[in-house]
N, C-alpha and C positions, 0 to 999 in steps of 0.2 A: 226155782229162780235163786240169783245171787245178788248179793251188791252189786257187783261189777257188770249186771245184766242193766242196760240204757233203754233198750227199746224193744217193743214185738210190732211184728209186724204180720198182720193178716191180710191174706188175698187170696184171690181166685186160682183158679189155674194158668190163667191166663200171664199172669204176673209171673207164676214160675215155671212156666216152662222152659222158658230158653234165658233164665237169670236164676246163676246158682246162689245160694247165699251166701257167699264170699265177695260176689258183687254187690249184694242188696245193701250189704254191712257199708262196702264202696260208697254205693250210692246217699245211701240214710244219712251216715254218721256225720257230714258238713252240713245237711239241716238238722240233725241233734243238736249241733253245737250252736244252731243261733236259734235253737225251740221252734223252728218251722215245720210242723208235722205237715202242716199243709203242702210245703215245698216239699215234703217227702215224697210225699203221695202222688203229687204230679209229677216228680224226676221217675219215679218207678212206674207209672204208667207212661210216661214218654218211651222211655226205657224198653218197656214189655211192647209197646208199637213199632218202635222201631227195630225191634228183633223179629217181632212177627212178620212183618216186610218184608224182613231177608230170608225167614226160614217159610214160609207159608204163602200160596195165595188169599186165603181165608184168614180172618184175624180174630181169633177165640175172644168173649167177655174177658175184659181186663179191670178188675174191683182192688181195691186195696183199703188198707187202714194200718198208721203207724201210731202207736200209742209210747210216748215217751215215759221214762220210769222216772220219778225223782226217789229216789230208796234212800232212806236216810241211817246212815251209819250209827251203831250204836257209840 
């Protein structure tokens, strides 16, 4: 990890299968910025349903968890 690292974010398969992380970054990084981890985690499971919609009649377990970083610079 670096300073410049804000958030991880852990989930299922579900969550990544059809969102790369260049999306996730997408999605996250506007509740980074007002500390809604909560709001994270419900835009990426919205997210992860409504791709499973379109690619799947079956929609896998979708879990997540975004944990924001405060890293404090030396």
């Amino acid at each position: 990890m670096t300073p410049e690292d804000k958030f991880i974010c852990l989930g299922s398969d579900g969550i990544f299968e059809f969102i790369p992380n260049e999306d996730i970054v997408k999605i996250v990084v506007p509740h980074w910025r007002l500390q809604d981890s909560d709001g994270a985690c419900k835009a990426l499971a919205k997210e992860a349903h409504n791709r499973w919609c379109k690619e799947e009649e079956v929609i896998d377990d979708i879990t997540c968890i975004c944990v924001f970083l405060n890293v404090l610079k030396a």
